[in-house]
C-alpha positions in Angstrom: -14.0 -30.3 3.1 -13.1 -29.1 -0.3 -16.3 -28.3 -2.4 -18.0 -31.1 -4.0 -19.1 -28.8 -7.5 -16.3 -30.4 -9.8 -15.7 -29.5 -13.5 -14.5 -32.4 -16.0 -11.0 -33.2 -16.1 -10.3 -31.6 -12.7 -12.6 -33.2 -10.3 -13.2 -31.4 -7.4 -12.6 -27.5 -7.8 -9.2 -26.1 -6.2 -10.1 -23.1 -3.8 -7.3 -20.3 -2.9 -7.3 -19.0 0.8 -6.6 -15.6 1.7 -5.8 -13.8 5.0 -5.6 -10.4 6.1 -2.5 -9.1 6.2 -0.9 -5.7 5.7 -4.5 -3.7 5.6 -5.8 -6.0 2.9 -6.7 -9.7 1.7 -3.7 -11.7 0.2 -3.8 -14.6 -1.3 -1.5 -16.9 0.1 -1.7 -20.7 -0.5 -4.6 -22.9 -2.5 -5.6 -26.0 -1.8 -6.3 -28.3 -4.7 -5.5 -31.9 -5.9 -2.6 -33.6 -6.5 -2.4 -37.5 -7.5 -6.6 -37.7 -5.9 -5.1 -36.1 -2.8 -6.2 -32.8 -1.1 -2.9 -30.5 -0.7 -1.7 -27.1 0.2 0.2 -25.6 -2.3 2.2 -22.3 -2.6 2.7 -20.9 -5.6 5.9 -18.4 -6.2 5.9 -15.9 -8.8 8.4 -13.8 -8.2 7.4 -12.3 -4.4 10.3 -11.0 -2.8 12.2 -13.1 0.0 11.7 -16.5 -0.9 15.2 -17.5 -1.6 15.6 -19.5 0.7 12.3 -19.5 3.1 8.6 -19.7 2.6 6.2 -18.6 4.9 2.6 -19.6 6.0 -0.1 -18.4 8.2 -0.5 -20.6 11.2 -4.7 -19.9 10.5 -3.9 -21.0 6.7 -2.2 -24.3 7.8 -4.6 -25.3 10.6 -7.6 -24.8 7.6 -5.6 -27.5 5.3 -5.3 -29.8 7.5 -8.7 -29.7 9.1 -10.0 -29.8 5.3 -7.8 -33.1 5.1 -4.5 -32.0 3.6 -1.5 -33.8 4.5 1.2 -32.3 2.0 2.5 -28.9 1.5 3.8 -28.4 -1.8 5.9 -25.1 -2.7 6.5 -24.7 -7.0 8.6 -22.1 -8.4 7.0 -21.3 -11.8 9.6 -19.3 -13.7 12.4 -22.2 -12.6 9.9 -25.8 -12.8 11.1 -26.5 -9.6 9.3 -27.8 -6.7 9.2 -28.9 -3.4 6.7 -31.3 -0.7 6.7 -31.6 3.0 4.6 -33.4 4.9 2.4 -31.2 6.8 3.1 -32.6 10.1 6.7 -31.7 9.4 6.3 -28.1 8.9 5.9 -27.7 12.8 8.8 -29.6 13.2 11.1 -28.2 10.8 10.0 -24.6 10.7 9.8 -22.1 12.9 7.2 -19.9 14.2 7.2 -16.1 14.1 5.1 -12.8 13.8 4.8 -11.2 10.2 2.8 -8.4 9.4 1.1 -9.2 13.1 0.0 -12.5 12.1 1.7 -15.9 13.5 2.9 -17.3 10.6 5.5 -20.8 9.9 8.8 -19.4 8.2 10.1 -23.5 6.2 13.4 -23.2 4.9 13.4 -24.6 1.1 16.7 -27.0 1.8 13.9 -29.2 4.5 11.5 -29.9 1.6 12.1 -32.7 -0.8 12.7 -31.6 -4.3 10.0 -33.4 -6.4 9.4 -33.1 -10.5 7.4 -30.0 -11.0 3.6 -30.4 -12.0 0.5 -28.4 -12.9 -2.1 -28.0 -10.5 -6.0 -26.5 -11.4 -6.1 -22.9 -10.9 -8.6 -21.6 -8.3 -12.2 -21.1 -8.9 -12.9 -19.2 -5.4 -11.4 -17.4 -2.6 -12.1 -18.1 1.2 -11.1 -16.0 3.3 -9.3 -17.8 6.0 -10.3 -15.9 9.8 -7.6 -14.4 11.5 -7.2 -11.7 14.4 -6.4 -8.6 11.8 -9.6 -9.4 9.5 -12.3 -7.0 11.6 -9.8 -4.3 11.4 -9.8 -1.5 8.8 -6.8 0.3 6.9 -5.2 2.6 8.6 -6.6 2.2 12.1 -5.0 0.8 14.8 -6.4 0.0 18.7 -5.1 2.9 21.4 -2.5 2.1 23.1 -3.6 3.4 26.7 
């Protein structure tokens, strides 16, 4: 479950979960509160190719929901949109694909239900979600035969 340390005003401390992808750790969802609720929620900033889709490690999504998360929330910063989804929707409504040789859930935007945008605690700590590519280092790569 999340970690019970919390700070004053934002109870329990929001953690940000990485996964190895393109020889390095990215950081690509957090999960934090919302409304007393555990969520995942996906920041954008200005990353390239999320007109219209945003993408999620499968590993990433399993962790949320085994650490209790039931909502996916996606917020685009520079516009004060956002967007939720049930968790349990994102297997319905997405699809799932290979990216950078991870299995990751491509969620078209227009499937999420617009929702007034909010601030959410920033991060306090990484974890570093497991995944097939983690052991590996930069620039090597298994033989082929």
């Amino acid at each position: 479950m999340l970690p019970k340390r919390t700070t004053q005003k934002s109870g329990p401390v929001a953690v940000a979960l990485s996964v190895w992808k393109r020889g390095r750790w990215c950081t690509v969802a957090k999960i934090t509160l919302l409304d007393g609720e555990p969520i995942l929620a996906i920041a954008h900033r200005g990353q390239h190719g999320v007109m219209t889709t945003i993408s999620l490690p499968l590993t990433v999504l399993d962790y949320a929901e085994r650490q209790g998360c039931r909502w996916l929330y996606f917020r685009r910063d520079t516009t004060g949109q956002m967007w939720r989804l049930p968790i349990a929707e994102v297997r319905k409504l997405g699809w799932l694909a290979a990216s950078d040789g991870i299995m990751e859930f491509f969620i078209p935007i227009a499937k999420m239900w617009p929702v007034p945008w909010r601030r959410w605690p920033y991060a306090e700590r990484v974890i570093r979600v497991s995944n097939e590519q983690k052991d590996r280092s930069v620039g090597r790569q298994l033989p082929l035969w």
